[in-house]
C-alpha positions in Angstrom: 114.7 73.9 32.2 111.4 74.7 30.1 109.3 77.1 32.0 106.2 75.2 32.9 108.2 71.8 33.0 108.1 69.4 36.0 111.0 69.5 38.4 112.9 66.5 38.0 113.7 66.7 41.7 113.4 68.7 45.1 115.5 69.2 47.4 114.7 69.6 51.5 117.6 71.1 53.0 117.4 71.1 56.7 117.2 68.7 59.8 115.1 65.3 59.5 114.2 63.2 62.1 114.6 65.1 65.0 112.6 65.7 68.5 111.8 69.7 67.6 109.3 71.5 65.2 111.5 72.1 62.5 112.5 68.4 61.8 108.7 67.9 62.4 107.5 70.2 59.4 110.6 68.9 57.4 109.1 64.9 58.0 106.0 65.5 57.3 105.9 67.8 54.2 108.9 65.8 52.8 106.5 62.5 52.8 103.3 63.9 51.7 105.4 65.8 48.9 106.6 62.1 48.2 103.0 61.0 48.6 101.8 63.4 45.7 104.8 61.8 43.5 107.8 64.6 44.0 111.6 62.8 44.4 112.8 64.2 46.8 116.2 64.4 47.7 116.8 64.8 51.6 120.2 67.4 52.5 121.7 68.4 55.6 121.5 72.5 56.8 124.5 74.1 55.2 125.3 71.4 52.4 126.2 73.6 49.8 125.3 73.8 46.5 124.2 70.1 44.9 124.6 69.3 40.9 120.8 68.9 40.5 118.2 71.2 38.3 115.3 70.9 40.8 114.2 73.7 43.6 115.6 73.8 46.6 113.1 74.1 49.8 115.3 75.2 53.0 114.1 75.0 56.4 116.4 75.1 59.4 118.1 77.3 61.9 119.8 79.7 61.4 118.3 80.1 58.2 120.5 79.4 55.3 119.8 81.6 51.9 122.5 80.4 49.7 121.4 77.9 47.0 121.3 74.3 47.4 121.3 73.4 44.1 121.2 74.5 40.3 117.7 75.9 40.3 115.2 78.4 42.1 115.8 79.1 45.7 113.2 78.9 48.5 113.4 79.7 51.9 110.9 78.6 54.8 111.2 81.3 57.4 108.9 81.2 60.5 108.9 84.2 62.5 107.5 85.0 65.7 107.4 88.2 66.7 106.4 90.2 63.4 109.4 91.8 61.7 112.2 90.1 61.3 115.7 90.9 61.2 116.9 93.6 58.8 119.5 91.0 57.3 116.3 88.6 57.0 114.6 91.1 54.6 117.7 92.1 52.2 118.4 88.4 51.9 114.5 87.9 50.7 114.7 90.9 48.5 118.3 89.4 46.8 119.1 85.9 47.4 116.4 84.1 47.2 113.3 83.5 44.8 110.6 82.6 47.4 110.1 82.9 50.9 107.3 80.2 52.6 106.0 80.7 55.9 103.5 78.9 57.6 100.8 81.5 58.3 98.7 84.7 56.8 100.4 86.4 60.4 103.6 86.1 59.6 103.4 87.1 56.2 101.9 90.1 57.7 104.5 90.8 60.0 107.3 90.4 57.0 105.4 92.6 54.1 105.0 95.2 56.4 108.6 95.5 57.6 109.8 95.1 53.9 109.8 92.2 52.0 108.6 91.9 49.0 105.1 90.7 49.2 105.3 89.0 45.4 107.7 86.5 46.9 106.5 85.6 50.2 103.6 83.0 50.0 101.9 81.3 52.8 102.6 77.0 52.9 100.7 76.3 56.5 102.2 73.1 58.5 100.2 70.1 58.8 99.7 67.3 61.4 99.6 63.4 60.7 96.4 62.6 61.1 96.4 58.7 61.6 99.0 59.1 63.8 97.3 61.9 65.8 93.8 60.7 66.6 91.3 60.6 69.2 91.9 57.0 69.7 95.3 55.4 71.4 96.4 55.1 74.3 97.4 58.1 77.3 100.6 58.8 78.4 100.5 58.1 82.2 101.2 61.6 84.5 101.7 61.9 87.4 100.9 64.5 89.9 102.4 63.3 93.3 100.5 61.5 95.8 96.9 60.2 94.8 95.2 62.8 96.3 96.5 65.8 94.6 96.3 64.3 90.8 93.0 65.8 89.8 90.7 65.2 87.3 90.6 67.7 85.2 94.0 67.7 83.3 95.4 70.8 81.7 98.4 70.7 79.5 101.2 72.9 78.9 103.5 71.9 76.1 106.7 73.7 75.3 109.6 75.6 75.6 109.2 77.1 79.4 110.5 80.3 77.7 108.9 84.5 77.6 107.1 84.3 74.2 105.2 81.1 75.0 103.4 82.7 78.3 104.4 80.5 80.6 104.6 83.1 83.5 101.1 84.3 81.9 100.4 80.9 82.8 101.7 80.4 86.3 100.5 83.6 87.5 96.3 82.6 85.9 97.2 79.0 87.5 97.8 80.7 91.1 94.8 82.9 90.9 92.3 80.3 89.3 92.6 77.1 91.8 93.2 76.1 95.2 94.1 73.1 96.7 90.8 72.0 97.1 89.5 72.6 93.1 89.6 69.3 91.5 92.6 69.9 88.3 96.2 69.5 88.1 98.6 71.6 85.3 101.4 69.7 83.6 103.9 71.6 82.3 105.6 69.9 79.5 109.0 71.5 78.8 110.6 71.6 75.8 114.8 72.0 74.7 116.1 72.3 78.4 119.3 70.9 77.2 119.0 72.1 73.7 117.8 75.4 71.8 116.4 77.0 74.7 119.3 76.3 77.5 119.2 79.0 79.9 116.2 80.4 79.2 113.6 78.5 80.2 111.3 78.6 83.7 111.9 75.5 85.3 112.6 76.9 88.9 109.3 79.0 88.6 107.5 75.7 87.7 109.1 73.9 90.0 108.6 76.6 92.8 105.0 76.8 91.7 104.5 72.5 92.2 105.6 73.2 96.3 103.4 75.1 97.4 100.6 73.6 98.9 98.0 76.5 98.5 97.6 76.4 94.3 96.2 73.1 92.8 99.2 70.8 91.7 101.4 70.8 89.2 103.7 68.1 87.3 107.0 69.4 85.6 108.3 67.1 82.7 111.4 68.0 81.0 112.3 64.6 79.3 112.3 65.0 75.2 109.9 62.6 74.1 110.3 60.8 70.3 107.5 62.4 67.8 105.5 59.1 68.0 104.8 59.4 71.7 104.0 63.1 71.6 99.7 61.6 70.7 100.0 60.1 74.0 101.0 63.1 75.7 98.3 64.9 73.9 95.6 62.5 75.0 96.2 62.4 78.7 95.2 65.9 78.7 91.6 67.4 79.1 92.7 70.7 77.4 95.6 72.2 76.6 96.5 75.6 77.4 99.1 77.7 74.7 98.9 81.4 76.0 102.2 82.6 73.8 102.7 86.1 73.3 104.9 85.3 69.9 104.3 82.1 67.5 105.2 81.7 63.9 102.0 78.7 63.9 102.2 77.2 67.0 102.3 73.6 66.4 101.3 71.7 69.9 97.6 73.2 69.3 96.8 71.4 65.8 98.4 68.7 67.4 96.2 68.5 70.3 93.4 69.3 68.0 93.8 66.4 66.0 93.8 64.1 69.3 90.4 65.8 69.7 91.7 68.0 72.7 90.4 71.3 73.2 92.8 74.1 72.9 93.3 77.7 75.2 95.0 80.0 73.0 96.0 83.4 71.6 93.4 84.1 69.3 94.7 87.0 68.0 98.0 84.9 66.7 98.5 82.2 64.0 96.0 79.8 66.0 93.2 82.3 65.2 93.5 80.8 61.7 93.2 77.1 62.3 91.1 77.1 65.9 87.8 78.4 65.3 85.9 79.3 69.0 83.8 76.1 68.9 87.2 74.3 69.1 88.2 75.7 72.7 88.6 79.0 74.3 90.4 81.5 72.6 92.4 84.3 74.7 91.9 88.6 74.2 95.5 89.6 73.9 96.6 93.5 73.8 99.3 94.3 71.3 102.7 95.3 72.1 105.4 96.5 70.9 109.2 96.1 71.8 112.8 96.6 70.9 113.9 92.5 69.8 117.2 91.5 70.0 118.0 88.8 67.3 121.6 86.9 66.1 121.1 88.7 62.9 121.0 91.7 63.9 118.0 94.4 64.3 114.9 93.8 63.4 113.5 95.7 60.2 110.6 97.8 62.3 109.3 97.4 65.6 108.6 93.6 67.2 105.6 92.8 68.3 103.8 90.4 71.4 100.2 89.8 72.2 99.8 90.0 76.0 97.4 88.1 77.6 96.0 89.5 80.7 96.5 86.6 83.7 92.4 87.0 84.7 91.5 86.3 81.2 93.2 83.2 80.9 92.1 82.6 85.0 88.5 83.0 83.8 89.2 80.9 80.3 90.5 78.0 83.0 88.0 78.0 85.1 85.5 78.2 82.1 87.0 75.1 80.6 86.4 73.0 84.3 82.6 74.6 84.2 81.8 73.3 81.1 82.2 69.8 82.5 83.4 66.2 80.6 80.4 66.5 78.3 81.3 70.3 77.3 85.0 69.9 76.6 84.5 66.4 74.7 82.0 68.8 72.3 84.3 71.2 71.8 87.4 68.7 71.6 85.1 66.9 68.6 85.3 70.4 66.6 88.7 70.6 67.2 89.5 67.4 65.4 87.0 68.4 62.7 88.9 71.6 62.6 92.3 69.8 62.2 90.8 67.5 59.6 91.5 70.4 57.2 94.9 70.5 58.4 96.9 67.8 57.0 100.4 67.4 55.9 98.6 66.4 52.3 96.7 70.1 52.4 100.3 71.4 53.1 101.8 69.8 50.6 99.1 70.5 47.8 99.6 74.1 48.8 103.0 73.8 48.4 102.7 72.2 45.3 100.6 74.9 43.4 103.6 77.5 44.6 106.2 75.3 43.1 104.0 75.2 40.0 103.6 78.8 39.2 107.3 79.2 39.8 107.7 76.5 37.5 105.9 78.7 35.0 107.6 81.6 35.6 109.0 83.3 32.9 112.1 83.5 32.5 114.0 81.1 34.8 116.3 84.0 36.0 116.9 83.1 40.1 117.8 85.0 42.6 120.9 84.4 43.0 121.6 85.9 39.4 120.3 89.1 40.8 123.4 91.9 41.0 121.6 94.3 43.1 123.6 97.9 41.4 124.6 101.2 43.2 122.1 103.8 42.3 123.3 107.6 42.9 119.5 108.2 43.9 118.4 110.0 46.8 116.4 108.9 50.2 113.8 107.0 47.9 113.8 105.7 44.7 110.7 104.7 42.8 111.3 102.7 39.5 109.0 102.8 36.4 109.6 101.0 33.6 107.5 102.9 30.4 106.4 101.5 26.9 108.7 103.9 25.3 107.4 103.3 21.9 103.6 104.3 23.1 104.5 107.6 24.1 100.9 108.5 25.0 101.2 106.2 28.1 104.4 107.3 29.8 104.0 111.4 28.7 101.2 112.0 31.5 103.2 110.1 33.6 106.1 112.1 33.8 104.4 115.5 33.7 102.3 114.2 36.3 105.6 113.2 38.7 107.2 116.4 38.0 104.1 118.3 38.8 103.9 116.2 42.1 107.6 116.2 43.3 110.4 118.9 43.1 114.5 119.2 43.3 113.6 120.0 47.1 112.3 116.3 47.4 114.3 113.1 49.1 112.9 111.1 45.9 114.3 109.7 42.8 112.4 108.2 39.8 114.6 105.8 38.1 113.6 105.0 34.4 114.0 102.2 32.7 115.5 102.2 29.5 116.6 99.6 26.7 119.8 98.6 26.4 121.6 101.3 24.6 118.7 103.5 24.3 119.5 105.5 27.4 120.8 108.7 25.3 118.5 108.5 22.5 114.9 108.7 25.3 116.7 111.2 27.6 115.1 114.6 25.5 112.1 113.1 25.3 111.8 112.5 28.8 113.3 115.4 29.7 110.8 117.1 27.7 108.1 115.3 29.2 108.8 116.7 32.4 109.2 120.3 31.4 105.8 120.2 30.1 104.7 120.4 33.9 105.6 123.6 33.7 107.9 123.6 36.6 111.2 125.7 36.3 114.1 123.5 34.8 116.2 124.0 37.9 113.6 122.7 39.9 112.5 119.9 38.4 112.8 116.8 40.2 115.7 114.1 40.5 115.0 111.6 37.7 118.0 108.9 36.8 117.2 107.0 33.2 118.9 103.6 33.3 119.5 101.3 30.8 120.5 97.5 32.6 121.0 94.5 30.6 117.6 92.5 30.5 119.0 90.1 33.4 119.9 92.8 35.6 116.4 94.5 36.0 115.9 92.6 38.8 118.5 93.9 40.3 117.5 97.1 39.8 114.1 96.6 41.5 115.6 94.8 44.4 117.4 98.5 45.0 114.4 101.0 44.9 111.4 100.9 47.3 108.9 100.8 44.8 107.5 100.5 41.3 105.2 102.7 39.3 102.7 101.3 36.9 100.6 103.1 34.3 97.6 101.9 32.8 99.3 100.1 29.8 100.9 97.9 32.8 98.1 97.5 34.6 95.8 96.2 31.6 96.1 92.8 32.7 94.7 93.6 36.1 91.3 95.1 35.4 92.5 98.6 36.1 93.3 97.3 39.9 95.9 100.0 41.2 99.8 97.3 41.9 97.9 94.3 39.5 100.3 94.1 36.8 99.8 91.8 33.5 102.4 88.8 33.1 104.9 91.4 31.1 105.6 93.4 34.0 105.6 90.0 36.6 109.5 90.3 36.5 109.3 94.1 38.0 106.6 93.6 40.6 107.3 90.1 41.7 110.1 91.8 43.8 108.6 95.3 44.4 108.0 96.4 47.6 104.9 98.2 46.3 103.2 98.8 43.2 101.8 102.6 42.8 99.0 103.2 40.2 101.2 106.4 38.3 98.1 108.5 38.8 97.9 112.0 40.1 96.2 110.8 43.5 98.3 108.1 44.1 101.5 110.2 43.4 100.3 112.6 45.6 99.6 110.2 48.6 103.0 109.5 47.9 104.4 113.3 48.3 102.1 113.3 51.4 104.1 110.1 52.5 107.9 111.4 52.7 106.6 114.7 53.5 105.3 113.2 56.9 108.8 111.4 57.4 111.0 113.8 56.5 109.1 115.8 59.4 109.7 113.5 61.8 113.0 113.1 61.3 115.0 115.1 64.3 117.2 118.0 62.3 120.8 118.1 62.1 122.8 119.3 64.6 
């Protein structure tokens, strides 16, 4: 296609129509896409590759990277628990030309365990707004006999599973209310008999509902169809989400939207969409742990926000003080709140990404990208100079070989035209003698001269890219801004370093810090 053309078509690849959150986020941005006037073509996970010219948007589990159709490759990955598999990131880096999530946290979490950050762009979910309202009718609950229902309803909805809280939950429920405090919890469990079989609470929760010295508690496990879930939502006076790991966490914008007020994590994805006036957000602490995945290892260490049990105690117990007048106020900001939330805004985002990777230039995707064998050592930066403006890449290369030596795990790869590679080698070689460092200990350089569509490739091997100030023009002198000729080298970089003395030097600093902590050999 022309770069800056429409996309004929687009093409959702996942599941549609079902009871969990993926299908959820696949309905609704599939029909407000359709809404704004994309045809969209619907595909089951794992289809394979489809005769059509338009993108591709994947979004199930596991996550599929391979191409669904004849153009650009995009990959909605939600992640909870910050970096994500190792696999995860060299699949971003090679296979695919975007990767969406739904909040600034986990892109966080996935630049700073390796991915590219040119490719990975936030699309937040949305919620239906007619559908989830104030207004409609309440799901009927029920607590056991009449005199243990309580009036003050507060909602758990959920897998019953470690990273939502529940036992965070269970343990603040115990110390919070007695039998005598007017409230009842329902605990509204979620793929029993599905995702999460095995792993979810149901005999704490159900040992918590006997006892007859905490204030009751319902246990639901029943799946309930997406257009009863507004019901649920409703019957509650406030819902409590006290995860320790969500990718968005999509019960709270729900809830919000039904103008319930919402008990959660502040410090995760909520924190982006629940401002304070719109319930009571949770201190966490920050943890890390060792996460065991399907794919594999995690590319650095996962991380949970841990909420203390007397926090969320004193957040319950706050939410019952401030009385029916108190919790209607703060559920009326919440519904403001989510008002900003829609699966339109979701889909207008997503739109303005498809756009400027519609106007990329050239239509090279990712699949295209033949990721070479470099005979570099522990870390390879790439820079590619204007060779015919030897003023610009000179005091580059003095300056690197000034910085580094042989003795150092490093590599600078230069790029080179095709067929030029013999012809620029004295002259770079020259370049870096005029540091005045000994020729036997100057420092590992490789000069490489790929095809045009391979130096994608190439960047998708080294762990960053250097940029002089002839690069950088476009970007007002901003060190990693890079004008629209150099957009094919950083798009996929996993940094941009200004090829200054300072910056080159932070650099040495860098590997001089891990190679000491690296244990010695034996």
């Amino acid at each position: 296609m022309t770069p800056g053309a429409p996309w004929p078509e687009l093409i959702l690849r996942g599941e549609h129509g079902g009871v969990h959150s993926l299908a959820h986020v696949n309905d609704g941005l599939g029909a407000a896409l359709e809404a704004r006037g994309h045809e969209l073509v619907r595909s089951a996970p794992r289809s394979g590759q489809l005769p059509l010219a338009g993108p591709t948007i994947t979004h199930c589990w596991p996550p599929d990277f391979a191409p669904g159709s004849e153009g650009p490759t995009i990959a909605i990955l939600p992640w909870e628990v910050a970096a994500p598999p190792r696999a995860w990131v060299r699949a971003a880096r090679e296979r695919v030309d975007r990767v969406w999530v739904p909040s600034a946290y986990v892109r966080d979490g996935y630049v700073a365990s390796g991915m590219p950050p040119g490719i990975v762009d936030v699309v937040p979910n949305g919620v239906d707004l007619e559908r989830f309202t104030p207004d409609g009718p309440a799901r009927e609950l029920h607590a056991g006999a009449p005199e243990r229902t309580g009036s003050v309803t507060f909602l758990f909805v959920g897998g019953t599973i470690w990273r939502k809280g529940i036992d965070v939950l269970l343990t603040a429920w115990a110390r919070a209310f007695g039998p005598g405090d007017d409230v009842r919890l329902v605990v509204k469990d979620f793929g029993v008999e599905g995702p999460y079989t095995g792993q979810t609470a149901g005999d704490s929760v159900r040992t918590l509902a006997a006892r007859d010295d905490v204030a009751p508690v319902t246990y639901l496990t029943d799946d309930l169809p997406p257009a009863e879930l507004p019901a649920l939502y409703r019957a509650a006076d406030v819902v409590v989400l006290p995860y320790r790991a969500e990718g968005f966490c999509l019960p709270a914008l729900e809830a919000m939207a039904c103008g319930v007020p919402v008990i959660h994590t502040a410090a995760g994805p909520t924190g982006e969409f629940c401002p304070p006036d719109a319930g009571w957000p949770l201190r966490s602490r920050r943890v890390t742990f060792e996460a065991r995945t399907y794919a594999g290892p995690t590319a650095g260490p996962a991380c949970a926000l841990e909420v203390d049990p007397d926090v969320l105690a004193s957040a319950l117990r706050a939410a019952v003080a401030a009385g029916p007048g108190g919790r209607a106020q703060r559920g009326a900001h919440a519904r403001r709140a989510a008002e900003r939330m829609s699966w339109g805004h979701a889909a207008e985002v997503a739109a303005q990404r498809l756009a400027e990777l519609a106007h990329g230039a050239p239509a090279r995707w990712a699949r295209a990208i033949v990721p070479p064998q470099l005979d570099a050592r522990g870390t390879a930066v790439l820079y590619a100079p204007e060779w015919r403006r030897p003023q610009t890449w000179q005091p580059v290369l003095t300056a690197w070989a000034a910085t580094f030596s042989a003795a150092d795990d490093v590599t600078l790869v230069l790029v080179a035209p095709p067929g030029a590679q013999e012809a620029l080698a004295p002259a770079a070689v020259a370049a870096l003698e005029a540091s005045g460092r000994p020729a036997g200990a100057l420092p590992d350089v490789l000069l490489d001269d790929p095809p045009a569509d391979r130096v994608d490739g190439l960047v998708a091997r080294c762990d960053a890219v250097l940029l002089d100030a002839a690069a950088r023009a476009g970007g007002a002198g901003v060190p990693g801004a890079a004008d629209g000729a150099h957009e094919p080298l950083t798009r996929r970089a996993l940094r941009t370093l200004a090829a200054e003395p300072p910056a080159l030097a932070a650099l040495a600093a860098q590997l001089q810090r891990h190679r000491a902590a690296q244990p010695l050999a034996a």
